[in-house]
DRENROBA-716287 format. One line per 8 residues: number of its first residue (from 1); their letters; for each residue x, y, z of N, C-alpha, C. Coordinates in steps of 0.2 Angstrom, whole numbers. Example, Ala and Ser with C-alpha at 12.3 -4.5 7.8 and 13.67 -1.06 7.14 Angstrom:
1> AS> 66,-28,39,62,-22,39,66,-16,39; 64,-11,35,68,-5,36,64,0,39 $
This chain:
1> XXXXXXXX> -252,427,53,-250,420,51,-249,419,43; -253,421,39,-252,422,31,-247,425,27; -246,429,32,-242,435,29,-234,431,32; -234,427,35,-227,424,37,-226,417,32; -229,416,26,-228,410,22,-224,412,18; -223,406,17,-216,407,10,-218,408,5; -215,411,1,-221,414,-8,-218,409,-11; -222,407,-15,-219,401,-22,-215,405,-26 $
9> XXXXXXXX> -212,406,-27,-209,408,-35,-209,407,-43; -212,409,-45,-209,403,-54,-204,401,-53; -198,405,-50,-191,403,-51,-188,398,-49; -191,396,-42,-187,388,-40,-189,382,-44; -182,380,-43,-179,376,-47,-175,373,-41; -173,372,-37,-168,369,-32,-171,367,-24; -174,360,-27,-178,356,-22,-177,352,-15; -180,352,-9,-178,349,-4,-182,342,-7 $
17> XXXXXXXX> -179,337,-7,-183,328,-8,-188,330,-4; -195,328,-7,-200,326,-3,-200,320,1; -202,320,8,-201,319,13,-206,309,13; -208,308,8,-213,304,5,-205,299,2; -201,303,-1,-195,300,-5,-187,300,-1; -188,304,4,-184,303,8,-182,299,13; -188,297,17,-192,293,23,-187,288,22; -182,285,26,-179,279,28,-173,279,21 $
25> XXXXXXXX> -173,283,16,-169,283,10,-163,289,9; -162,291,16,-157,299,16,-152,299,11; -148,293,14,-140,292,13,-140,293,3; -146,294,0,-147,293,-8,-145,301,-8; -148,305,-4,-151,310,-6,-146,317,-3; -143,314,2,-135,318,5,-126,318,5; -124,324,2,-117,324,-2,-114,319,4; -108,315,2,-103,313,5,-96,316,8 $
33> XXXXXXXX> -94,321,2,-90,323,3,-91,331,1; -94,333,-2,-95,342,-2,-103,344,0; -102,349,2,-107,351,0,-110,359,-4; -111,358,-6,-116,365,-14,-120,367,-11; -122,374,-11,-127,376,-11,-128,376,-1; -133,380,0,-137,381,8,-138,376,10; -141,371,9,-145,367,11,-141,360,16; -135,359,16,-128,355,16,-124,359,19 $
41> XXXXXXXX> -124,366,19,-118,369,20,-116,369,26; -111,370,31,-110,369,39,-108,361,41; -111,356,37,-111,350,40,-102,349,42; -101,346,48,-94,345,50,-92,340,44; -94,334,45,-92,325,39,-89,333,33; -92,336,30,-91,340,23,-86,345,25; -85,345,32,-79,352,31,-72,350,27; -72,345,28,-63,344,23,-63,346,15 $
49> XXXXXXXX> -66,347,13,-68,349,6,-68,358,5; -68,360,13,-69,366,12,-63,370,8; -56,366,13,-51,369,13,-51,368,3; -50,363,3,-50,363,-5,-54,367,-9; -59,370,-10,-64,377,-12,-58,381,-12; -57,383,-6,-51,391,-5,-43,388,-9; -43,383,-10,-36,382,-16,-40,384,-23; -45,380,-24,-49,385,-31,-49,389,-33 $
57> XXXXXXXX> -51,393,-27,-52,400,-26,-45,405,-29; -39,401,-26,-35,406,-26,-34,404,-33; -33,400,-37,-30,398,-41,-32,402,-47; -42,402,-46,-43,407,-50,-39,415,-52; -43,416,-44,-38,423,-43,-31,424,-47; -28,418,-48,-22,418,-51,-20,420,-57; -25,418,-59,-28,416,-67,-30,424,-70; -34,426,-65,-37,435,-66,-29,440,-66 $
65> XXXXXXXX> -25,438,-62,-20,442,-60,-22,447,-56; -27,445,-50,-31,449,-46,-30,445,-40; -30,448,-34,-27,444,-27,-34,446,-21; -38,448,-24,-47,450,-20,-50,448,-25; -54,444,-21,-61,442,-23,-67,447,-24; -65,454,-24,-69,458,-24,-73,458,-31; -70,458,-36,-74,458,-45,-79,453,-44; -77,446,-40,-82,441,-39,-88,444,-34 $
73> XXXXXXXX> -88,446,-31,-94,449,-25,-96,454,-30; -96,457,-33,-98,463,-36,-100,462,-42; -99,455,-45,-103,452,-50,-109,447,-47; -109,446,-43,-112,441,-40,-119,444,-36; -117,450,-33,-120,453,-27,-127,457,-30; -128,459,-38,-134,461,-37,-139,456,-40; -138,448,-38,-142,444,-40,-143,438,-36; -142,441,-29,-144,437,-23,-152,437,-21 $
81> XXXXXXXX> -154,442,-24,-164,441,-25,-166,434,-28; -164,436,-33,-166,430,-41,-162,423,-38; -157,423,-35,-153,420,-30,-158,415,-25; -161,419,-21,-164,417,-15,-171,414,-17; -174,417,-26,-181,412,-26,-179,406,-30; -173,405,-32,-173,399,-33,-173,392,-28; -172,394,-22,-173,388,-19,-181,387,-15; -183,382,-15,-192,383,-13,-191,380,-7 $
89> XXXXXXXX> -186,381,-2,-186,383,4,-183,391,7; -184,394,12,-181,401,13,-175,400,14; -172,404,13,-165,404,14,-161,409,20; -166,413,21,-165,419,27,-161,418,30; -157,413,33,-154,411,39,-147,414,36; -146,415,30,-140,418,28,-140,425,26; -136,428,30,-135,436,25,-134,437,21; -134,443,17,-130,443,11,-124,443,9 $
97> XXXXXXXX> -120,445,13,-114,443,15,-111,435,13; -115,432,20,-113,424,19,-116,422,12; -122,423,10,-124,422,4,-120,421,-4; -117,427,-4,-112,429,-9,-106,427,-8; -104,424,-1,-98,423,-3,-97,414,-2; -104,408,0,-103,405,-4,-105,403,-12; -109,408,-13,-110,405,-22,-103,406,-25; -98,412,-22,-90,413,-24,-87,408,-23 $
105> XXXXXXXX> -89,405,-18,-84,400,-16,-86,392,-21; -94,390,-19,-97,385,-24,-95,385,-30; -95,393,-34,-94,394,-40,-88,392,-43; -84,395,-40,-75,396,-42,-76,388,-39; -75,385,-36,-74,378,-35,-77,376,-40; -81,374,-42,-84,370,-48,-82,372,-55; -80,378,-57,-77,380,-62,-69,377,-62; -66,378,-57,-60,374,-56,-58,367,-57 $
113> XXXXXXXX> -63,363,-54,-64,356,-52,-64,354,-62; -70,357,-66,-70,358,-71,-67,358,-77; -61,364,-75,-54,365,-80,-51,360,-79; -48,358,-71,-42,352,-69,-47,345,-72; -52,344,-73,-53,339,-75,-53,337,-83; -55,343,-87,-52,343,-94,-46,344,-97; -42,345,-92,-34,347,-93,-31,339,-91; -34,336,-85,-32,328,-86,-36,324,-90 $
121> XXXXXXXX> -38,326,-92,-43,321,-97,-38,320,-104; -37,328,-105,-31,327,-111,-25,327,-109; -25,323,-103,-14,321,-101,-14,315,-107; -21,314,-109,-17,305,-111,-14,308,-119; -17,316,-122,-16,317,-127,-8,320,-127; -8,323,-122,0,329,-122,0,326,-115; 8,328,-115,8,327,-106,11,332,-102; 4,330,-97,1,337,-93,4,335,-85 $
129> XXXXXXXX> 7,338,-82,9,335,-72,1,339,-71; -2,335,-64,-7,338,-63,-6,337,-54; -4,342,-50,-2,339,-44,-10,340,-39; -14,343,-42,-22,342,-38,-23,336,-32; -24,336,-28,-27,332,-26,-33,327,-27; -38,332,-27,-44,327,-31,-42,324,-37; -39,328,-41,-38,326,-49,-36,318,-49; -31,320,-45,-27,312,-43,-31,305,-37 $
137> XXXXXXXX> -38,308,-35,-40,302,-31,-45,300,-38; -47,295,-40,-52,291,-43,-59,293,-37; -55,290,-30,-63,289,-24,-65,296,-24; -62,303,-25,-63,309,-22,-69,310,-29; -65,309,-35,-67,309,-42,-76,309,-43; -77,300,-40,-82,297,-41,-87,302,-35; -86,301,-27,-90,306,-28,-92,311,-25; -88,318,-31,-87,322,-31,-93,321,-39 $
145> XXXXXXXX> -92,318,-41,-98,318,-47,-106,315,-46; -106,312,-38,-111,310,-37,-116,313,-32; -110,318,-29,-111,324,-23,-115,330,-29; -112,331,-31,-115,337,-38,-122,335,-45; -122,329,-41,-128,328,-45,-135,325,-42; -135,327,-34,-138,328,-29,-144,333,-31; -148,333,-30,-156,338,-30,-152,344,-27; -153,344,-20,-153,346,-14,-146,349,-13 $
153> XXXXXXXX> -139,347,-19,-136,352,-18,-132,355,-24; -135,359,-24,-133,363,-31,-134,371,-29; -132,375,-34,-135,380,-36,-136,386,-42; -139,389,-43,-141,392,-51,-135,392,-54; -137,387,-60,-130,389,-66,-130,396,-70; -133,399,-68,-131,408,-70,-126,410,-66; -127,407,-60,-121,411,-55,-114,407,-58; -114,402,-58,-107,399,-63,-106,401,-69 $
161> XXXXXXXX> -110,403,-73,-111,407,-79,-106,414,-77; -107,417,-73,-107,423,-72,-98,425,-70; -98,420,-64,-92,420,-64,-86,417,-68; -89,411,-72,-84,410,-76,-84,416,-83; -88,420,-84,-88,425,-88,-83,432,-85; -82,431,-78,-77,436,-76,-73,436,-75; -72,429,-76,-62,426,-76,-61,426,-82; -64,423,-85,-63,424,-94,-69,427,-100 $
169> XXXXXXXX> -67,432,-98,-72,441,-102,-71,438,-108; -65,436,-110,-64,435,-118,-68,428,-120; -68,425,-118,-72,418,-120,-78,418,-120; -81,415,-127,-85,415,-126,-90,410,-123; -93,412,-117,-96,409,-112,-102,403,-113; -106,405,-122,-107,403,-123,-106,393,-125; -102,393,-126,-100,387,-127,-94,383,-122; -90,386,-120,-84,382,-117,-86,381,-110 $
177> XXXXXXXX> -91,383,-108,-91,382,-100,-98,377,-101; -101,377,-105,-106,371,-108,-101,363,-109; -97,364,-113,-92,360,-114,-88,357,-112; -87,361,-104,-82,357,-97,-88,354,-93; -94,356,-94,-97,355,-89,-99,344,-92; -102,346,-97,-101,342,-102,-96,334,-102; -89,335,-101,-82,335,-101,-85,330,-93; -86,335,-91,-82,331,-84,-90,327,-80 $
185> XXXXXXXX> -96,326,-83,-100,320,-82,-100,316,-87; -97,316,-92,-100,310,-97,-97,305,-96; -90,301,-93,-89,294,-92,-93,294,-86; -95,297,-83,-99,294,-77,-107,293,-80; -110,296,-83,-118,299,-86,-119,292,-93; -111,293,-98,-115,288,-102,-117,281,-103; -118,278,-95,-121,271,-95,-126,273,-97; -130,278,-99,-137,279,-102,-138,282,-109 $
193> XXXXXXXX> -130,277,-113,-131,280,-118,-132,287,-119; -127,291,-118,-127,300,-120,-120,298,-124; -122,302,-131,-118,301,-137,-111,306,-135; -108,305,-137,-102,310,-138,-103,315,-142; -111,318,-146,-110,323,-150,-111,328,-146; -111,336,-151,-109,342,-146,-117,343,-142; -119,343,-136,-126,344,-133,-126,351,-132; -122,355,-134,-120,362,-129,-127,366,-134 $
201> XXXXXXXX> -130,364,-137,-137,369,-139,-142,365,-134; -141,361,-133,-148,359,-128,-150,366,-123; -142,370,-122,-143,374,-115,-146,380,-116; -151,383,-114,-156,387,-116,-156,392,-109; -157,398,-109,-156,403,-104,-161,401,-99; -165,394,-100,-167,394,-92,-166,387,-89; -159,384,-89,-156,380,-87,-154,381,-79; -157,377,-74,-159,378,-67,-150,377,-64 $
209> XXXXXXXX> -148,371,-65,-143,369,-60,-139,363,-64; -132,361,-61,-131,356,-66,-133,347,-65; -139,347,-61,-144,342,-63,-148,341,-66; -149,349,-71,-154,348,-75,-150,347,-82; -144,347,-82,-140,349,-87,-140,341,-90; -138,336,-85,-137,329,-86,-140,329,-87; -148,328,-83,-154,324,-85,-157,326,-92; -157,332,-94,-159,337,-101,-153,332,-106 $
217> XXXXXXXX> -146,329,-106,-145,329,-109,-146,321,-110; -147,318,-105,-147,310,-107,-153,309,-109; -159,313,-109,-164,312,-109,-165,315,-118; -162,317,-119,-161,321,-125,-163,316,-132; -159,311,-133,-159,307,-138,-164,303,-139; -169,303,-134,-175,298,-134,-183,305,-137; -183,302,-141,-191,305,-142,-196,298,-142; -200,300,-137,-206,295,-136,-212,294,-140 $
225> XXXXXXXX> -215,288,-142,-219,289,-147,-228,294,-146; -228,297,-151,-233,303,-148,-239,301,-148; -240,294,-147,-246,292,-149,-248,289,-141; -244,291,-136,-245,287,-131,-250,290,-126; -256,287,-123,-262,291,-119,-261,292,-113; -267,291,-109,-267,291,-103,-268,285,-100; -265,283,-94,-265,276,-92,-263,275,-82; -266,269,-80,-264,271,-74,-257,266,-71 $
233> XXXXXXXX> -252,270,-68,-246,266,-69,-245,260,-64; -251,259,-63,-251,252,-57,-252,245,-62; -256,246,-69,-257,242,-73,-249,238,-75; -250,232,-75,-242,228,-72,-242,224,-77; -235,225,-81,-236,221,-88,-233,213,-83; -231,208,-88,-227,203,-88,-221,203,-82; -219,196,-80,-213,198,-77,-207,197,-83; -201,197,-83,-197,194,-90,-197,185,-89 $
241> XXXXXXXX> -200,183,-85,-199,175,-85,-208,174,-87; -209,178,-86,-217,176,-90,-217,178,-97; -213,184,-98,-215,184,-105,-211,180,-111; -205,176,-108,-202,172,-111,-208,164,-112; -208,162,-105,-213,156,-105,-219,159,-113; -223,166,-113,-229,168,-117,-225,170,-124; -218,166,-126,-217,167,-133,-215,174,-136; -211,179,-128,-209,185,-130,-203,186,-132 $
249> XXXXXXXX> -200,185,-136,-190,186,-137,-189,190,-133; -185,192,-128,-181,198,-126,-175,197,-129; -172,203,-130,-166,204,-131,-164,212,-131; -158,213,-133,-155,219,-133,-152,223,-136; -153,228,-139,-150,231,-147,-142,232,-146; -140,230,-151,-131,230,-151,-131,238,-156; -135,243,-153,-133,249,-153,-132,253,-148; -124,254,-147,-121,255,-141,-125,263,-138 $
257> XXXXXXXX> -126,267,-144,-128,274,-143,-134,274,-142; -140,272,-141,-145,271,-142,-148,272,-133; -153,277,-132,-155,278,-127,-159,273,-122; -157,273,-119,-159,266,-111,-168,267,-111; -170,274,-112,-179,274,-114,-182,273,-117; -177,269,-124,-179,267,-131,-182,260,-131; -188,259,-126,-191,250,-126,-195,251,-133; -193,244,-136,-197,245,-141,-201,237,-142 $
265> XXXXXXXX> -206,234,-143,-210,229,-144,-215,228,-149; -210,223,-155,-211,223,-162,-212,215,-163; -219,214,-166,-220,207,-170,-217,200,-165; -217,202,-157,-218,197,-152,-209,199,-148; -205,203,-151,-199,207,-149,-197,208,-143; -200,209,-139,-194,215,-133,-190,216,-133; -188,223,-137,-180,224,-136,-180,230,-131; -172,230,-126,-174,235,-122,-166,234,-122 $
273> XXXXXXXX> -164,243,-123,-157,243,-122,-151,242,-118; -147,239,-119,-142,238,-111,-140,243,-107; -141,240,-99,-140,246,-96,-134,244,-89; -127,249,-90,-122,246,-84,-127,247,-78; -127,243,-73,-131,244,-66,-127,243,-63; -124,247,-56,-119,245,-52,-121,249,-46; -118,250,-38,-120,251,-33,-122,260,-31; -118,263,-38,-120,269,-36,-127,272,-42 $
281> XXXXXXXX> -130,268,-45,-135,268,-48,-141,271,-46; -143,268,-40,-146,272,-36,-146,276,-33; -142,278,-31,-142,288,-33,-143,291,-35; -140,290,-42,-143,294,-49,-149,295,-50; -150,290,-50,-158,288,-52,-162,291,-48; -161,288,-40,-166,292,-37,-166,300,-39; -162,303,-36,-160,311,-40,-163,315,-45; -163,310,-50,-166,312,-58,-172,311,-57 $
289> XXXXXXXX> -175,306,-52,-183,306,-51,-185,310,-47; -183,313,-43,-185,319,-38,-185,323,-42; -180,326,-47,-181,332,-52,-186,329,-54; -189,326,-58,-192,323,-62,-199,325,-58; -201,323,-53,-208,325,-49,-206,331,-46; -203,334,-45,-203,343,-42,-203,346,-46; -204,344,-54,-203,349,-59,-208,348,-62; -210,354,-67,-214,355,-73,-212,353,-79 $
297> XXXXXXXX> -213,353,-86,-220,347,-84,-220,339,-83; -224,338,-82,-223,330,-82,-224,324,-86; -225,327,-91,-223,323,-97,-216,320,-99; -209,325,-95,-204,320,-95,-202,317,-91; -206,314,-89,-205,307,-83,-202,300,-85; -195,304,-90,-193,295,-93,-191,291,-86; -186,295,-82,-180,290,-76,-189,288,-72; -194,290,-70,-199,288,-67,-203,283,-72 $
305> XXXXXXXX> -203,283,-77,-206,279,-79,-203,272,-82; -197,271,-83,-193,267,-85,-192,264,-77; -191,265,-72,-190,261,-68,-195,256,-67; -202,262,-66,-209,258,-65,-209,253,-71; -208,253,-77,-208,247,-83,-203,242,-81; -196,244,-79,-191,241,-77,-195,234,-71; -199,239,-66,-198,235,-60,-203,229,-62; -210,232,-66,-213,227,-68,-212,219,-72 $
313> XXXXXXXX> -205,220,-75,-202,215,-78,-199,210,-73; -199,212,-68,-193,210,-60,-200,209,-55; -201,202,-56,-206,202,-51,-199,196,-43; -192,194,-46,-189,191,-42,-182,189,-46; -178,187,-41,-170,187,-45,-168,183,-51; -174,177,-51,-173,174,-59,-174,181,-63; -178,185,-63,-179,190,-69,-173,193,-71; -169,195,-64,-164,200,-67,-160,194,-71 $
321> XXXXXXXX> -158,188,-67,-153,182,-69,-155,184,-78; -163,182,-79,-164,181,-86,-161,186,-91; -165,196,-89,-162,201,-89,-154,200,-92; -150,197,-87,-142,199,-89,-139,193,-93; -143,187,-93,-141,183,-99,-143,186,-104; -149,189,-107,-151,192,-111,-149,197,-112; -143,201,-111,-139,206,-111,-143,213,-111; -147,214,-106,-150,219,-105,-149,223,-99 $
329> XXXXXXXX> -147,219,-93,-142,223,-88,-137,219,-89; -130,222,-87,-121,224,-86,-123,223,-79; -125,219,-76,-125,219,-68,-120,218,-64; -116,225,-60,-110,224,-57,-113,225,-47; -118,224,-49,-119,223,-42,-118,216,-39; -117,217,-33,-116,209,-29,-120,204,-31; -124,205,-31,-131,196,-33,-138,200,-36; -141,196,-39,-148,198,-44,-151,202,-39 $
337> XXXXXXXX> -152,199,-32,-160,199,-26,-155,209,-26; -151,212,-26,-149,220,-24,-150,222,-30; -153,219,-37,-155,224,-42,-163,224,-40; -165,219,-39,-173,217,-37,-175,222,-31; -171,220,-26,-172,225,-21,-173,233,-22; -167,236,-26,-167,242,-28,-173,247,-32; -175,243,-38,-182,244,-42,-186,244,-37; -186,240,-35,-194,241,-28,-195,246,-25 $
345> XXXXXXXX> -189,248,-24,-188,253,-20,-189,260,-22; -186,261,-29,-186,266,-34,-193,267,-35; -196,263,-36,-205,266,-39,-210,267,-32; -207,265,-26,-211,268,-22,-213,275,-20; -218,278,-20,-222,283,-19,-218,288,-24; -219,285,-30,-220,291,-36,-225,291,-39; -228,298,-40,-235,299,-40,-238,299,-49; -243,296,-46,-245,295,-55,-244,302,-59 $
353> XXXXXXXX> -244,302,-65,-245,307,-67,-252,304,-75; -254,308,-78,-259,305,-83,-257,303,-92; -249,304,-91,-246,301,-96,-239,298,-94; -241,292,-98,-236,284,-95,-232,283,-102; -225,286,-101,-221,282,-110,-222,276,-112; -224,271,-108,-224,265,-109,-229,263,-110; -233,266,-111,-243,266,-113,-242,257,-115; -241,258,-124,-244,257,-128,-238,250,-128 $
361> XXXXXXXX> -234,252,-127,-229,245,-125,-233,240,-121; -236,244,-114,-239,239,-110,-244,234,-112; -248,238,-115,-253,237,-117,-254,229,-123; -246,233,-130,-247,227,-133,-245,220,-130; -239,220,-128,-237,215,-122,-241,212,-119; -247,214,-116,-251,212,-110,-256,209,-117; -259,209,-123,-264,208,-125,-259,203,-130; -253,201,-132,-249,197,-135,-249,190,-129 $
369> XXXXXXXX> -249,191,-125,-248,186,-119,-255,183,-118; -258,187,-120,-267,184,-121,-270,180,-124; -265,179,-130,-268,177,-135,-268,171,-135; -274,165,-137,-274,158,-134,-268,154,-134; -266,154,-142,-259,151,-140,-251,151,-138; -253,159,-136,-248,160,-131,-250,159,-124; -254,159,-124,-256,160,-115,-258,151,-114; -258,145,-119,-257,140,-119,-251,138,-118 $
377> XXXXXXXX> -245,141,-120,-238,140,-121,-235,141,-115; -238,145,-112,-237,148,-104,-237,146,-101; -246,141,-102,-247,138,-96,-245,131,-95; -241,127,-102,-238,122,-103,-232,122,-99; -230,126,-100,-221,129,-98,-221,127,-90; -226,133,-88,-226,134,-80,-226,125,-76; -232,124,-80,-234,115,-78,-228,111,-79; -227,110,-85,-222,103,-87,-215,106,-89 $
385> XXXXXXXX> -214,111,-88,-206,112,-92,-204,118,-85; -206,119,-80,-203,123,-75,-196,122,-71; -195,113,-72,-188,114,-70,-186,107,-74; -177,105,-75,-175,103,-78,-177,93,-80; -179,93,-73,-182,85,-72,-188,87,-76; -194,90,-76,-197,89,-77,-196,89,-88; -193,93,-90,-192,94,-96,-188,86,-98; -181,84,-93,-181,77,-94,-187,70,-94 $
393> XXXXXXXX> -191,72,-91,-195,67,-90,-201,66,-94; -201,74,-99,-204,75,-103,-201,73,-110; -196,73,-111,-191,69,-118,-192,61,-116; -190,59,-110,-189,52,-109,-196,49,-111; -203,53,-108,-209,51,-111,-210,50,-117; -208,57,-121,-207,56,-129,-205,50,-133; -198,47,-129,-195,43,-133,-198,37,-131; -203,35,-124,-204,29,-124,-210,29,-130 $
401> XXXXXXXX> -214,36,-131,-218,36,-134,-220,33,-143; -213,37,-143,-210,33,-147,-207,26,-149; -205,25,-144,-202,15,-145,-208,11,-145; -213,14,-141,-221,11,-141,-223,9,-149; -225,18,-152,-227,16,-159,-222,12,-163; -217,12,-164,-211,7,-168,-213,1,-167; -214,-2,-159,-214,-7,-157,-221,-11,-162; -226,-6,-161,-232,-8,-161,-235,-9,-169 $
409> XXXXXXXX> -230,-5,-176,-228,-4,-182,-224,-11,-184; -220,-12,-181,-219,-18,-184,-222,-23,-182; -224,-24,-176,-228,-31,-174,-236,-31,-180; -235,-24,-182,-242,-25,-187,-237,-30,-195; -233,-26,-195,-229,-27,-202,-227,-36,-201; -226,-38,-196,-223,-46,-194,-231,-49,-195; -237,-47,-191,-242,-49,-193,-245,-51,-200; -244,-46,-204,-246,-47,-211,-239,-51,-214 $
C-alpha cells in the first residue's frame, strides 16, 4: 500500500484547488474555453479550441520551414520526467507519446496566441491585416486570458521556453518570449497597477508556469513594511462606515502606478489604492490565492491578505457605496451587495498563516478608533446623526437653541 503513494516532488508547481476551495466554487477554477495542460484535457465543452491549437501548430511549422513536428518531439521528449513531477497529482493516465504531444500542441499554441497578439497590438502602430480568429474575437480574447491564468491549467514554462527556442535558435530566448508573454496579460493584469516598465528580470530559472509569471509580476512593485509580526487573521479592523463615523479620512492615491497592496495609515489617513472590480475579478483573484496557499513561502500572501483586510472594511453594501465615492473601487459590477458578496467569499477557508501584511495597519487603526475622542465621535454619529432627519432635527435644535439664547439676551438688555 506505501509503495503505491504518490512521491511529493520539490518540483511541483502545478496545483489541483484544494477541495476546501473549490467546494461549491468550480466555475472560478475551470477553463471555459481551452484547456492547458492534463488536468482539463479531453473535456468535450473545450473541444472547439482544439481545432484551433493545430492552425498554430502549422503555422509554426511554417515559420521553421519544416512540415513535422519531429524537431518539437525530440526537443521536448527527454524532459517528460521533470515534466511529470511538476504536477502534484500523477499523471500516468498518459503515455509518453500522448504526453509530448500535448505539451507540443499547448506549447506552439500559446507561443502563437502570443506572436498574433503583439503583432495586433502594434496594427494601431503600422497596419497589420490579421485574419485569426481569436485575434479578432474580443469574447475569445477575454477568456482565453482567463482560461490561462487558471492554477489547474497550465504547464512548465520551460517547456515553452524550449520550444520557442527551437523555432527561433537565433533569438534570444532570454528576453523576447518574456516580453510577449508580458504583452499579451498586461491590459487585462494592470487593474493592479503593473507599471509598463521592462519586468523580464523578475524571470529567474525557476519560474513554474504563466501564473506565476503574472502573480510574481504584480506583486513585484509592492515591498511590504518589514516591521510587520505575527498576528491572527480573524483580528477584524473597522468596517469603512465605522471608521469614517471614528474620524478616519479614507481616500485614494491619485498615483495611477502604485500597487493595489500599498495600504497605508498615516496621522488618522486611510489611503488605499484604486482598484477596477468587475465580474471577472474573481477569478483572478481566487487563482492567485490558490497559488498563494499551494506555494512556498508564505510570506507572499498579498492577493490573500488584501482581500482578508479588504473584506474587513465591508461589513455591508453602504461600505462598498462609501468605498467607491471615496474612489477606492471603480465598481463595474452590477450593485454594491455582488462586491460584498464576493469578498466573503474570497477569504473563506484561507488558512492562517503567522505573518499578516496588514499587521501593523490593523493594529494602528483599531487603537486610533479607541481613543476617547474618537470613539466619542463614533458613538455620537451612530446615535444622533445616523440618518438625514435626525441630522435635520439636530440643526433645527441648534437654531431654536439659539433663538432661545437671543431671545432671553435681550429680554436681559430691555430689562436694564
Amino acid at each position: 500500500m506505501v509503495s503505491k503513494l504518490f512521491p511529493i516532488y520539490p518540483e511541483r508547481c502545478i496545483f489541483r484547488v484544494p477541495d476546501a476551495l473549490r467546494h461549491g466554487n468550480e466555475e472560478f477554477y475551470e477553463p471555459t474555453v481551452l484547456a492547458i495542460g492534463p488536468y482539463h484535457r479531453g473535456k468535450p465543452r473545450l473541444a472547439s479550441m482544439e481545432d484551433q491549437k493545430i492552425r498554430n501548430l502549422k503555422e509554426l511549422l511554417n515559420i521553421t520551414g519544416d512540415q513535422s513536428v519531429d524537431r518539437f518531439v525530440r526537443a521536448i521528449m527527454p524532459h517528460e520526467e521533470k515534466v511529470r513531477k511538476c504536477y502534484s497529482e500523477p499523471i500516468d493516465y498518459l503515455s509518453s507519446n500522448e504526453l509530448v504531444q500535448m505539451l507540443v500542441l499547448d506549447g506552439c499554441f500559446i507561443i502563437q496566441l502570443f506572436r498574433r497578439y503583439w503583432r495586433w497590438s502594434e496594427s494601431s502602430k503600422v497596419s497589420i491585416v490579421d485574419d485569426d480568429p481569436v485575434i479578432n474575437s474580443s469574447f475569445l480574447l477575454i477568456e482565453l486570458q482567463k482560461d490561462m491564468l487558471l492554477i489547474e491549467n497550465q504547464i512548465p514554462f520551460f517547456i515553452i521556453e524550449i520550444l520557442f527556442n527551437t523555432i527561433y535558435p537565433r533569438v534570444s530566448i532570454g528576453n523576447e518570449l518574456k516580453r510577449l508573454t508580458l504583452v499579451f496579460y498586461y491590459k487585462r493584469l494592470k487593474r493592479y497597477a503593473w507599471t509598463t516598465e521592462d519586468h523580464t528580470q523578475l524571470f529567474g530559472e525557476n519560474v513554474c508556469h504563466l501564473l506565476q509569471i503574472a502573480h510574481m509580476v504584480v506583486c513585484s512593485d509592492f515591498t511590504p513594511a518589514t516591521s510587520q509580526s505575527q498576528t491572527q487573521l480573524n483580528s477584524f479592523v473597522y468596517s469603512a462606515t465605522k471608521l469614517e463615523e471614528a474620524n478616519v479620512r479614507l481616500k485614494t492615491t491619485s498615483k495611477l502606478t502604485r500597487s493595489i497592496f500599498d495600504i497605508t495609515f498615516r496621522k488618522g489617513e486611510l489611503e488605499i489604492p484604486g482598484f477596477n472590480i468587475d465580474d471577472d475579478s474573481e477569478v483572478e483573484i481566487r487563482n492567485f490565492i490558490a497559488f498563494e496557499l499551494c506555494q512556498r513561502p508564505s510570506n507572499k500572501r498579498f492577493f490573500s491578505h488584501y482581500v482578508i483586510f479588504m473584506d474587513h472594511l465591508i461589513a455591508s453594501s453602504d461600505d462598498v457605496d462609501l468605498l467607491t465615492r471615496r474612489g477606492i473601487f471603480n465598481n463595474q459590477m452590477i450593485e454594491a451587495k455582488s462586491v460584498d458578496n464576493m469578498l466573503s467569499k474570497l477569504t473563506r477557508n484561507i488558512i492562517s498563516s503567522n505573518y499578516y501584511t496588514y499587521n501593523n495597519i490593523s493594529k494602528d487603526l483599531n487603537e486610533y478608533c479607541e481613543r476617547p475622542w474618537n470613539k466619542w465621535s463614533a458613538n455620537l454619529k451612530q446615535k444622533y446623526f445616523n440618518t438625514p432627519w435626525a441630522i435635520i432635527s439636530f440643526i433645527a435644535a441648534l437654531v431654536l437653541l439659539g433663538l432661545t439664547i437671543t431671545q432671553t439676551l435681550f429680554s436681559i438688555i430691555s430689562y436694564k
